[in-house]
N, C-alpha and C positions, 0 to 999 in steps of 0.2 A: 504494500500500500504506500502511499505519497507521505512523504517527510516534509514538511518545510523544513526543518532547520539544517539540514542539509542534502536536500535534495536529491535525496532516493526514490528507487520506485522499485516496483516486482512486477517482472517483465518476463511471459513465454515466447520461448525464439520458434519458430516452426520453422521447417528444413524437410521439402519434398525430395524424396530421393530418386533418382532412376540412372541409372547405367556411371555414377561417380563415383567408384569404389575411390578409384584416387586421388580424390578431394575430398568427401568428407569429415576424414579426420578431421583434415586444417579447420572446417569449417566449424564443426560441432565444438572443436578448442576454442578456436575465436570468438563463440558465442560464451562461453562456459567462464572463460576469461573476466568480462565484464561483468563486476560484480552485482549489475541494478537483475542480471538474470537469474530469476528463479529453479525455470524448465526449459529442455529443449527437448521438443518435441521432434523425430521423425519419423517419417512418413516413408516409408517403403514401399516403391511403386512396384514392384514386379520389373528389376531388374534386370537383363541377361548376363550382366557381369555378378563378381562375389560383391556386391553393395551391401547388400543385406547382412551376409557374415561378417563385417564390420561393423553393420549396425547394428548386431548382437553384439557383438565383442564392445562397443562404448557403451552401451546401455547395460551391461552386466558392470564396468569400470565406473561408473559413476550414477548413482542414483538420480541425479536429475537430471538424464536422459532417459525419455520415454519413447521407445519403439511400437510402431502402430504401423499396420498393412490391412490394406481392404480385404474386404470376404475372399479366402481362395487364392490370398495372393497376388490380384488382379492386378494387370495395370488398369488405371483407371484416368491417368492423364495429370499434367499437374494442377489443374484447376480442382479437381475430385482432391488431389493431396491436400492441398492447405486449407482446404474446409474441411477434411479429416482431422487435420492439426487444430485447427479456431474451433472445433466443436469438443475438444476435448482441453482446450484447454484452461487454467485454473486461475491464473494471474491477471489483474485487468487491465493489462497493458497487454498487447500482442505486437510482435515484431515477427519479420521475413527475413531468410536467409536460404537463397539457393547453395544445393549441395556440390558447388563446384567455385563456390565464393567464398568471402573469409569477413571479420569484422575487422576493424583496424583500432587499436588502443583509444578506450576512452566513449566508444561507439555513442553510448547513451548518457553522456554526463551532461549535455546540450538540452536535451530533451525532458528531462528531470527538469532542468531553472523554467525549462518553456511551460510545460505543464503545471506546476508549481506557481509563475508568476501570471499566467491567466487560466482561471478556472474553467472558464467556455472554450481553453480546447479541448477540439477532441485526437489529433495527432498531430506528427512532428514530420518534418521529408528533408533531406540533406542531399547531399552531391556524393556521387559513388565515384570510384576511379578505374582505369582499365588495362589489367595487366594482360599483355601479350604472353600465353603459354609457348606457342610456336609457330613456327613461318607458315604450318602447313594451315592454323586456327585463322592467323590475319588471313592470309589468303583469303579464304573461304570467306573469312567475316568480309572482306571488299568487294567479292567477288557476289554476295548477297546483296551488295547495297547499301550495307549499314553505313551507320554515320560515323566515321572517322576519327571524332573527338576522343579523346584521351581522358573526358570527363564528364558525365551525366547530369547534369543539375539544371536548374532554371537559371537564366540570364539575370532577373533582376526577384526581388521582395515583392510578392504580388497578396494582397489582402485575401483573409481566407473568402469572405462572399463573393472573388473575381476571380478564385484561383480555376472552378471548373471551366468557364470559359475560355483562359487563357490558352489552360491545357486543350479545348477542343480545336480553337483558332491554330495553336501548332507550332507557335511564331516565338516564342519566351524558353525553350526547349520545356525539359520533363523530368521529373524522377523516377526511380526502378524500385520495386518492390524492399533490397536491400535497404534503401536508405530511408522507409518508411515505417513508423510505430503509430498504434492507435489504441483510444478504448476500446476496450471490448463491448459496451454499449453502442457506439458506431456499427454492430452488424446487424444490431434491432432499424436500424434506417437505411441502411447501405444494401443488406444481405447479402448474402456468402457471393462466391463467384460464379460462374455460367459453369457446366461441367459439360457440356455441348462443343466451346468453340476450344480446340486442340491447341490451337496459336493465338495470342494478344487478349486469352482470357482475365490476363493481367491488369493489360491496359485498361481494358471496358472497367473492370472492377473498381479501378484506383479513379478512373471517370467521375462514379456513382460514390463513390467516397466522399470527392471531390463537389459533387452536388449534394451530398445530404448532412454534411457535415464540414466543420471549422480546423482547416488544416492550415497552420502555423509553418512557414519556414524555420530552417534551423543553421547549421553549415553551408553555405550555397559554394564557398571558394573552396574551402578544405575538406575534403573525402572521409567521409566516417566507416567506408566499406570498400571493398575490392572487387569486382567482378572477372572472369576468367573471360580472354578470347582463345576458343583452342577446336581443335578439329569437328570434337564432338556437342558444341552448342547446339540446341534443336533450334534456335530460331534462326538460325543460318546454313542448316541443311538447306541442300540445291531446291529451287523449285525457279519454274520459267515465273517472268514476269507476271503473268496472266494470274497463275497460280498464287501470287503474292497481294495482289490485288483483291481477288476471289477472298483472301483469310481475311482480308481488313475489311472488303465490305462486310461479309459477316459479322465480324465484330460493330461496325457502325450501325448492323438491322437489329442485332441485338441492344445495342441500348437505347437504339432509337426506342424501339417497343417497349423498353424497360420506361423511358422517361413518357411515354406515352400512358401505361398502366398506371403510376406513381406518381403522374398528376404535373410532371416539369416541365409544361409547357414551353416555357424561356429557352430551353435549350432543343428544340423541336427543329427549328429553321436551320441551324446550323449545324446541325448533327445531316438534316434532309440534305443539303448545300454538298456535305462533306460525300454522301452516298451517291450522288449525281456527279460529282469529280470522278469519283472513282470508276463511275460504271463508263464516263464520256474519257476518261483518260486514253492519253496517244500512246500508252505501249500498249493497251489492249487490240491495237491495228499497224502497229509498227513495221515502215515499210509497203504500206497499202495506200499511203494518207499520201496519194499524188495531187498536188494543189490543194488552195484553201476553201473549194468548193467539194470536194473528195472529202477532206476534212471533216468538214461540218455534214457530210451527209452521212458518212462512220459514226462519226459521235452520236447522231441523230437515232441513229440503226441501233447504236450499241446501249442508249436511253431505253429505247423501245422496248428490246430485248429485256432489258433488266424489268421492264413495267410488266411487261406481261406474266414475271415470273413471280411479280408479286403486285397481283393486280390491285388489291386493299389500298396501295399508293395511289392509284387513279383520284379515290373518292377524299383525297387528302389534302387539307386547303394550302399545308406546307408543302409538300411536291410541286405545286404548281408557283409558289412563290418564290420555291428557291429554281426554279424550274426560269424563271423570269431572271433571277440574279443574273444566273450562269450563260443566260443568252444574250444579256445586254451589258453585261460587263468582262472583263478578265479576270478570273477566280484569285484571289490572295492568296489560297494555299492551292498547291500543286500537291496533289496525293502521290504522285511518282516521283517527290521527292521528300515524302515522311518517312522518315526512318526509325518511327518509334516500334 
């Protein structure tokens, strides 16, 4: 529980596991490390490597590591994982750490004074940093597209009631799960993550956070966590363009429909805006777009396409107004070059 007087807290780290027998250790240390943690939860996704028999082997070494695997052993995806973790866990602070990350000295001493000197928050997000495992990792991570920085955070101090929008607009960068802690009360407004979308279930998640709740910057310059680039990141596994596109609209229909059920009107238009880039986007016909009448009549084709597959958008007052943006102006954000 929260100290004022010197600003403690009791904090569960969750840590979904799948195929980083060779990271975890670091990781579950790194957590174990920082004395505001209570438990470290992991989550065993159904492996192919020996993950699991490490994660028996920490969780026999220290009592506050709790090993937890879905029914059967399953894999179930890492969105299933860390609502396995947040549903079991005890402490009402919850913190993230993927099992191929590390914490870095001091992790949650920031977020103690934050919580501590305003009671209305409900979490804390800092700047991650990114270590190159090996040539063969960056490769790959370049070769996916990602974003090249060497550091994750937001650009500037953005107020927690402007912080969802910023993050949808795309433009101020982002934070990664590592560098975020919350109430545990936050899931009663948020709810757990989508266990549907396989890629950017994260993102969507940290969205709706971001909309139902008062999230505090913490560290924006200096890195409170580590993130690994190495061969085996799943969100830099090959996939063609198209492919890349296809996981993020997904993610945008899903929280479109989420801010639709939960009543968040305000962010309806630009979540619409953001799904209409992406379906009208020029790598989804790349090489095809001969002139800027070709152009516009793909893009036009490739709208359609996407309406018809989900016709509900027809009778939608925002399809049609973000429908209006995107034909009479230059879109601000460019989906084909998000790299969240």
């Amino acid at each position: 529980m929260l100290e004022t007087e010197d600003y403690t807290l009791e904090i569960s780290v969750i840590i979904p596991v799948y195929n980083a027998a060779e990271y975890v250790r670091q990781a579950v240390e790194s957590a174990l490390e920082q004395p505001e943690v209570r438990e470290v939860l992991l989550v065993e996704d159904g492996s192919p490597d020996n993950a699991l028999e490490i994660c028996q082997q920490l969780a026999a070494e220290d009592q506050r590591v709790i090993l937890l695997r879905h029914p059967n052993g399953e894999n179930r995806g890492p969105g299933a994982s860390r609502n396995l973790g947040m549903r079991n866990a005890r402490s009402p602070i919850l913190a993230f750490l993927d099992a191929d990350d590390y914490y870095l000295p001091g992790r949650f001493k920031l977020d103690a004074k934050i919580y501590t000197e305003n009671p209305g928050c409900d979490g804390v997000y800092h700047a991650v940093s990114m270590q190159v495992e090996n040539p063969e990792g960056l490769e790959r991570w370049n070769n996916a597209g990602k974003a090249p920085d060497k550091i994750q955070t937001l650009t500037e101090e953005i107020q927690p009631e402007s912080l969802a929008e910023a993050l949808l607009e795309g433009t101020s960068g982002y934070f990664i799960l590592d560098a975020l802690s919350i109430k545990e009360s936050v899931l009663e407004k948020s709810g757990f993550m989508r266990e549907d979308l396989r890629l950017h279930q994260d993102t969507e998640w940290i969205e709706r956070v971001a909309m139902t709740s008062r999230l505090y910057p913490g560290s924006l310059n200096k890195p409170v966590a580590t993130w690994r680039v190495h061969a085996q990141n799943r969100i830099s596994s090959p996939r063609s363009a198209v492919q890349k596109l296809d996981d993020r609209l997904r993610m945008w229909e899903a929280l479109y429909d989420w801010c639709r059920k939960a009543g968040f009107e305000q962010y309806r238009p630009m979540i619409m805006l953001r799904m209409i880039e992406n379906a009208a986007s020029k790598q989804r016909f790349e090489g095809k777009d001969h002139g800027n009448a070709m152009r516009r009549l793909l893009r036009v084709s490739h709208i359609a396409s996407w309406l018809l597959a989900h016709p509900r958008y027809a009778l939608d007052r925002y399809f049609w107004q973000a429908l209006r943006e995107f034909t009479s102006t230059q879109p601000k954000h460019k989906e084909e070059l998000d790299q969240r």
